[in-house]
C-alpha positions as semicolon CSV with decimal commas, in nm:
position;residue;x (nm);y (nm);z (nm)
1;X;0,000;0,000;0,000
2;X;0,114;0,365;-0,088
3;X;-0,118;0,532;0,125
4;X;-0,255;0,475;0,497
5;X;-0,626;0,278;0,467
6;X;-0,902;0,411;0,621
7;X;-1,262;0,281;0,655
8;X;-1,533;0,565;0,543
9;X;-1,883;0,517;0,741
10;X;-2,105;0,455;0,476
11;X;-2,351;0,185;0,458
12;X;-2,234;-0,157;0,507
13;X;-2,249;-0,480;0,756
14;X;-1,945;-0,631;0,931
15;X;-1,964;-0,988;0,738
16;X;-1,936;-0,830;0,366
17;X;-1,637;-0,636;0,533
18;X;-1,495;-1,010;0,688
19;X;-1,568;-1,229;0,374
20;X;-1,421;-0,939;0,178
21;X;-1,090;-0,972;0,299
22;X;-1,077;-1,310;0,385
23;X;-0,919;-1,379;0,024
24;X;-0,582;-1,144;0,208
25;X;-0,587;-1,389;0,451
26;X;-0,554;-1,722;0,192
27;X;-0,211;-1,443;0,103
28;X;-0,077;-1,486;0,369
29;X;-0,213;-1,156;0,561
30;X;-0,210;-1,079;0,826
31;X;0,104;-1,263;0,931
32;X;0,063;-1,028;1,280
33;X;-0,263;-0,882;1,456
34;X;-0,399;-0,557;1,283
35;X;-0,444;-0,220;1,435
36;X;-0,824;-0,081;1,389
37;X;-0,758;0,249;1,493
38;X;-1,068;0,443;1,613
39;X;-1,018;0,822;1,626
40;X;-1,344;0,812;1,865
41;X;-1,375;0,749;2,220
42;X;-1,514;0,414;2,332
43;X;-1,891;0,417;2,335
44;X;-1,957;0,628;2,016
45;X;-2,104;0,459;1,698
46;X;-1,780;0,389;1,523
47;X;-1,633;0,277;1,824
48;X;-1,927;0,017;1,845
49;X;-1,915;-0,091;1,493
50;X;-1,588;-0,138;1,439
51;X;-1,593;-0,380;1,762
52;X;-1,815;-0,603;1,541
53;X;-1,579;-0,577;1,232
54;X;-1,309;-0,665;1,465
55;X;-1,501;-0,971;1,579
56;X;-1,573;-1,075;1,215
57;X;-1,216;-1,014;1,120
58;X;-1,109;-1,268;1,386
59;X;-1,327;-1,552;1,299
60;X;-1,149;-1,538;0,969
61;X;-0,792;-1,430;1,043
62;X;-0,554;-1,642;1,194
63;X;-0,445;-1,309;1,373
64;X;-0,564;-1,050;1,662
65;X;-0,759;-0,752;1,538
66;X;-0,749;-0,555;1,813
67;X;-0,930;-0,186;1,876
68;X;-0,687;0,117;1,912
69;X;-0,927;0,458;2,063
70;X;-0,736;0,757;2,012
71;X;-1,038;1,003;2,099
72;X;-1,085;1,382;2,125
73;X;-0,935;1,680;1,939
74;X;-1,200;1,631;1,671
75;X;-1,089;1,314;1,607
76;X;-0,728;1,468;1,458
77;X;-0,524;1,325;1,674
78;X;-0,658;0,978;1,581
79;X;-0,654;1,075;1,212
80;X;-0,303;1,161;1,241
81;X;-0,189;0,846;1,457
82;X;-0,340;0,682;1,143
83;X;-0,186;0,858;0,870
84;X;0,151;0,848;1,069
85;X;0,168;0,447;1,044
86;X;0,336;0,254;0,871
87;X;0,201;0,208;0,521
88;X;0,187;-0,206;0,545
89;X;-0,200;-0,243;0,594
90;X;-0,166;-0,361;0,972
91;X;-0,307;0,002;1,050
92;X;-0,647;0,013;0,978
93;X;-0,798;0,423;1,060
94;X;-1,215;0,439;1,078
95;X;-1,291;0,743;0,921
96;X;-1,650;0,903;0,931
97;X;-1,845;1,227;0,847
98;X;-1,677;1,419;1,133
99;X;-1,287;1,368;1,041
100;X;-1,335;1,312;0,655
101;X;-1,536;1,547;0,609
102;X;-1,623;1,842;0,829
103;X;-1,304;1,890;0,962
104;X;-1,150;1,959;0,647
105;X;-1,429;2,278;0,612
106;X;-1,389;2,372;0,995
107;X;-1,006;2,380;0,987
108;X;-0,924;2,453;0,610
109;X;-0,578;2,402;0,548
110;X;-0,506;2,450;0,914
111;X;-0,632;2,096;0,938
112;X;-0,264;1,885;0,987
113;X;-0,404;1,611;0,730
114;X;-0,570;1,566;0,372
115;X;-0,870;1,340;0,408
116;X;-0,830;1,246;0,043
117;X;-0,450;1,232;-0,020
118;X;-0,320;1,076;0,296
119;X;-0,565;0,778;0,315
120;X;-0,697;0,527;0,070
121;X;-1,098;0,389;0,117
122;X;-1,142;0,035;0,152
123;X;-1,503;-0,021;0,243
124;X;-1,787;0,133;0,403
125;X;-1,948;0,003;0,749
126;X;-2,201;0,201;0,841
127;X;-2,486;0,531;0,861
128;X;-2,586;0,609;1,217
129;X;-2,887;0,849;1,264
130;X;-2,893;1,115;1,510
131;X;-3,120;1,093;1,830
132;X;-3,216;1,391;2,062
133;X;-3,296;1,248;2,442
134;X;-3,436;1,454;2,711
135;X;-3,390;1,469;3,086
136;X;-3,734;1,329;3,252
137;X;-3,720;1,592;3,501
138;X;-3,732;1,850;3,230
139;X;-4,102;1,775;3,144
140;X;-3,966;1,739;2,801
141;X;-4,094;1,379;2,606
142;X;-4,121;1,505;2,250
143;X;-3,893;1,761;1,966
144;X;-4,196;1,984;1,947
145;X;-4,171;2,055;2,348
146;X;-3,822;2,134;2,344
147;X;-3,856;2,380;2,057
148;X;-4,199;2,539;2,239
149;X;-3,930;2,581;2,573
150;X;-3,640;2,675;2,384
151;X;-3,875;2,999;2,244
152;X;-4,042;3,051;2,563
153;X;-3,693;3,098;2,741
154;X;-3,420;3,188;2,507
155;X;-3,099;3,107;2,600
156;X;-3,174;2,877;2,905
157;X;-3,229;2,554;2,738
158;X;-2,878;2,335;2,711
159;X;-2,875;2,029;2,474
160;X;-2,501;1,839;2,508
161;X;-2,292;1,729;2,252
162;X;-2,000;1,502;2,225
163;X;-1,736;1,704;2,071
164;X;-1,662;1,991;1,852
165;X;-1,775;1,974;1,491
166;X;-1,892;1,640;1,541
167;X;-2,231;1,570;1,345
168;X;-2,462;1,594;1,629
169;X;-2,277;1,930;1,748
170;X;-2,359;2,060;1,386
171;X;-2,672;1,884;1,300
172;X;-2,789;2,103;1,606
173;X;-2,688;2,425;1,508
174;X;-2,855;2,399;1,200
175;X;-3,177;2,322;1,414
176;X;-3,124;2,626;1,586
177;X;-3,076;2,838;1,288
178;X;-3,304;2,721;1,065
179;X;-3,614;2,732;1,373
180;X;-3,461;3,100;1,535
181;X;-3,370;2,886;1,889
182;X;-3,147;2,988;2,135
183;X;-2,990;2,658;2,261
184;X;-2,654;2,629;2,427
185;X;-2,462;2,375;2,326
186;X;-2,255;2,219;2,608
187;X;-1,965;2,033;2,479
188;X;-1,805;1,722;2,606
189;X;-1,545;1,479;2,498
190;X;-1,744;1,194;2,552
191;X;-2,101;1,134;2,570
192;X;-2,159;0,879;2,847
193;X;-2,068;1,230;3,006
194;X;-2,331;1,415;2,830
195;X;-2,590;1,119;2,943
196;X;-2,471;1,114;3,273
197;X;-2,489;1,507;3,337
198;X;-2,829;1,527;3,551
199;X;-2,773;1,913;3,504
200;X;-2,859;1,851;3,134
201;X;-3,210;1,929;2,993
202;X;-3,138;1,787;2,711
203;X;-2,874;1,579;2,428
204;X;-2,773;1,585;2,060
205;X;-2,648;1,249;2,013
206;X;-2,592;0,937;1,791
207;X;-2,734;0,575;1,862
208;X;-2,467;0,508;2,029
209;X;-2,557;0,615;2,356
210;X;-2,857;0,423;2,347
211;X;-2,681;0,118;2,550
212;X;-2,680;0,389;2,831
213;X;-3,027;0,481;2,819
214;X;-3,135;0,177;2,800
215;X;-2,923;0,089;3,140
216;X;-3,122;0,350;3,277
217;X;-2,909;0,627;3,282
């Protein structure tokens, strides 16, 4: 490989992905386990479906596929942990939305990597939709209620978000400016810490946090 590999979310299931690449493994690869490097924090949606490639990967590779988070920084860091590897395929990088392709707008050419020139796409894995949950204690059990407080009380409703320019952080202020609210967005580098914040009215957030509502928190 001339270029580090990345994964692009996109839609896809983790057994295409394994049966894929089970032909590299009749080659001989891997001959050592392989790096899936997450530039997410455990918990999030890539996080979670790249532990079910990894699972996949080892039922047909004779090696460990183990899970590398490298989390926070909007997800540069990560990026550049993967672009910094060695170009021999035992670094795989899961790229999404937020690294691939907001960050290049945010940052410009400020932004220490080039999404298209420093990685190559192998397949896609997934689309995760966005989720707003609400704090029971805030009286708030549907979007239209949070929109009727948010204009009856500008600037005291707070919705959390995991991260800067992450797609829940900017799929809500486009909410806000195309409806005229005045939300604050509280940001956090992870978003079992968004869930967890009792202080929170309210959350912008992908499916992955539903294992923690669902555990009642």
């Amino acid at each position: 490989m001339q270029r580090r590999t990345w994964l692009k979310a996109g839609l896809a299931t983790a057994l295409p992905l394994s049966t894929r690449l089970s032909a590299a493994a009749e080659a001989g690869f891997p001959s050592r386990p392989v790096r899936m490097l997450v530039p997410y924090t455990t918990g999030q949606s890539a996080d979670l479906f790249t532990r079910m490639v990894s699972a996949e990967l080892g039922k047909v590779w004779p090696q460990q596929v183990f899970i590398d988070n490298k989390g926070g920084g909007a997800s540069i860091p990560g990026m550049l942990a993967g672009r910094n590897a060695p170009a021999d395929g035992y670094t795989v990088t899961v790229g999404g939305s937020g690294p691939l392709g907001i960050n290049p707008g945010l940052y410009g050419a400020k932004l220490p990597y080039d999404s298209i020139t420093d990685f190559v796409p192998v397949h896609g894995l997934f689309l995760s939709p966005l989720i707003v949950v609400a704090n029971p204690a805030s009286g708030i059990d549907s979007f239209q209620k949070l929109i009727d407080t948010a204009r009856r009380a500008p600037g005291q409703q707070k919705w959390g978000v995991a991260g800067l320019g992450t797609s829940p952080h900017l799929a809500g202020e486009l909410i806000k400016a195309r409806l005229g609210l005045d939300i604050v967005a509280v940001l956090e580098r992870e978003i079992h810490r968004v869930i967890a914040d009792r202080a929170m009215q309210n959350a912008f957030t992908e499916r992955g946090a539903l294992p923690d509502l669902r555990g009642g928190a």
